[in-house]
Structures are given as C-alpha cells and as structure tokens.
N, C-alpha and C positions, 0 to 999 in steps of 0.2 A: 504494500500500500504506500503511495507515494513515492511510487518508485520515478524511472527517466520516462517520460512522457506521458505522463498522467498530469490533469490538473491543464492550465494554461501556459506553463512554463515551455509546454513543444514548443508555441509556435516563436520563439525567444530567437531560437535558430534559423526559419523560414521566412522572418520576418525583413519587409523591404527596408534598406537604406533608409534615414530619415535628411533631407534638405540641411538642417539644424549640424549633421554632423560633419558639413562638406566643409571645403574652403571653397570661397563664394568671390568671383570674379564679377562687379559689377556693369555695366555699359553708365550709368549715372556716377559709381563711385570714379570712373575712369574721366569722364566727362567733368566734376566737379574738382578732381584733381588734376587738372589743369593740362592732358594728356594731348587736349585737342589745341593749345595755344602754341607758341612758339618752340617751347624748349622740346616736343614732341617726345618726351619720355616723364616715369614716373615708375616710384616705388611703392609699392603695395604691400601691407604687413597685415599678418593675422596675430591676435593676440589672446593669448588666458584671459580666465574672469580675473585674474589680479591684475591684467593689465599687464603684462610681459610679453614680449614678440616673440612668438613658437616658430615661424614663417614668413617669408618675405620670397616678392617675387619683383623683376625690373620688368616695366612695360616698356616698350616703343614703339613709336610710330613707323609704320614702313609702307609708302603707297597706299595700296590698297587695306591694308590690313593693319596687324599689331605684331609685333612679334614680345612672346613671354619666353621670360626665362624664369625657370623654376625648379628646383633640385634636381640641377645638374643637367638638365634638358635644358634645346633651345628650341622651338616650331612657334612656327606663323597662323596666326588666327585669322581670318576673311573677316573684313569689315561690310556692310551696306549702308552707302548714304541714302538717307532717304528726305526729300524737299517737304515740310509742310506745308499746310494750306493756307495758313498765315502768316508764312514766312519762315525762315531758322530750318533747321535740320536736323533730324534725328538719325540717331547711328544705332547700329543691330551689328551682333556679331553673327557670324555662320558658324556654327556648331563644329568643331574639329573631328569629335571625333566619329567609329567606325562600331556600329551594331550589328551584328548576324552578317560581318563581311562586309554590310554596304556603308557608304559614306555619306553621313546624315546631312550637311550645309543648314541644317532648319535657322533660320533666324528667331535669334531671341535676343533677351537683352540682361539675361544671366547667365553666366556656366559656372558650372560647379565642378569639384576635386573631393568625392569621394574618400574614404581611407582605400588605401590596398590601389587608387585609381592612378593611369599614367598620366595623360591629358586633361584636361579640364571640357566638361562639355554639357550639354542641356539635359533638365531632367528628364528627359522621354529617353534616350540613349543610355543614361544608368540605371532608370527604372526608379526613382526616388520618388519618396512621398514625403508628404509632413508630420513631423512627431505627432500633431493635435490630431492628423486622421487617424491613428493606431491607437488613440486614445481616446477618440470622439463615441463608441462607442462599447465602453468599458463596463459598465454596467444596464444594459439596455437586456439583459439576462433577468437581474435581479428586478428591473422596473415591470418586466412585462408579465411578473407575478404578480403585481398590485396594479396593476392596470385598471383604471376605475377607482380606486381609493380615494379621496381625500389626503394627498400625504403630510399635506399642512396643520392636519386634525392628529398626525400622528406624533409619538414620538419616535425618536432614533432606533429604539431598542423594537418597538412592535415595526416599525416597517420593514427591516431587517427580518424579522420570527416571518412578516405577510410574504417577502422574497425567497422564503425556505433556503435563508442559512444557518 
C-alpha cells in the first residue's frame, strides 16, 4: 500500500514541462533593452529569487536576425519585421528550433530554454504548459462530491468528511 505508482504521485514523472521552469528569451525584454538602437547588442541575465545571476547570454544584432550566444553555443535566430497600422514596428522571432525532424520558423514573441534543452524555442516545439494549468485542477475530485452543497454553510472539516477523505 503506497507503494511506486499508486496515489497521484505517477503522474510527477509524465508530467509536461512547466513555462515557469524555462529561461525565457523575451522579443519586448530585447526591445526595451535597447537591442534595436544603435549599439545592436545586449546582455541578458537570469537570476535566483535572491537575486544572483545563474545565467547570462550576449544578444546581437545581425541582419536579418539575432544571433545568441549561450553556454558555449553560438546560432542565429530569424527575426520578422512586421509594419503596424499606426505606424512603428513590431519584431517576432522565428522559432529555431526542430520537432519530429521538421523545422518549426512559427513566429512568436517568446522562446524558451527548457532544463536538459539545446536551443531556445516556442512553446509548441517543447511541448510546455503552465505550472497554474497542472494545478488548475487539483481538486475538482474532491468538489465534484459536494456538488450542490452550500460550501459557504460548511465548515472545513464537514466538507472534506462530504468529499470522502
């Protein structure tokens, strides 16, 4: 009883990637740090919740694209201008990397670096979700035994006993 895959703990292993755990390559943070002005490059640091630099990568400008450097790799990102309707212009990266062999280009305006990941690239290519979705619902087990109750009539202890824990 309670032994390896019993309980909710299986799915701990099958469970998708979460966004939350990537290093996160923005098209605004690259833009607000000043990437598109003259000096066409810029350093980009990830940091602990103490606030310590775990990571750091050099962007620069190159043509069409960006090129990143990042532990110990160096490859080129595809940029898209794109003209708005009111003037100004927004930029999209092309997705670097390769899923089931093919080679994605999707335009977005994040890529992401996984743990265990080589390249940096969109969430549909590594398949990530967001921590709030695997946790969105959590107990939707326990509520769909009191379904109809009053829970605001209850206390803690009887709507738990009404969830059959």
């Amino acid at each position: 009883m309670g032994g390896f895959g019993s309980g909710k703990w299986s799915n701990i292993l099958t469970r998708k990637a979460a966004v939350e755990q990537c290093r996160v390559l923005s098209m605004k943070q690259l833009r607000l740090g000043g990437l598109f002005g003259v000096g066409g490059s810029l350093t980009v640091d990830w940091r602990d919740l103490t606030g310590l630099v775990v990571a750091s990568a050099v962007v620069r400008l190159d043509g069409d694209g960006v090129i990143v450097k990042y532990g110990g790799m160096e490859y080129k990102i595809g940029i898209e201008r794109m003209a708005c309707r009111f003037g100004g212009v927004r930029y999209w990266f092309l997705c670097p990397a390769v899923k089931d062999g093919v080679y994605c280009g999707g335009r977005v305006t994040k890529l992401f670096l996984p743990p265990g990941g080589s390249v940096f690239g969109c969430r549909d290519c590594y398949d990530l979700t967001y921590q709030s979705c695997q946790e969105s619902h959590k107990y939707d087990k326990v509520f769909g035994h009191i379904e109809g109750v009053d829970i605001g009539s209850l206390s803690v202890t009887q709507a738990l006993r009404l969830g059959g824990l």
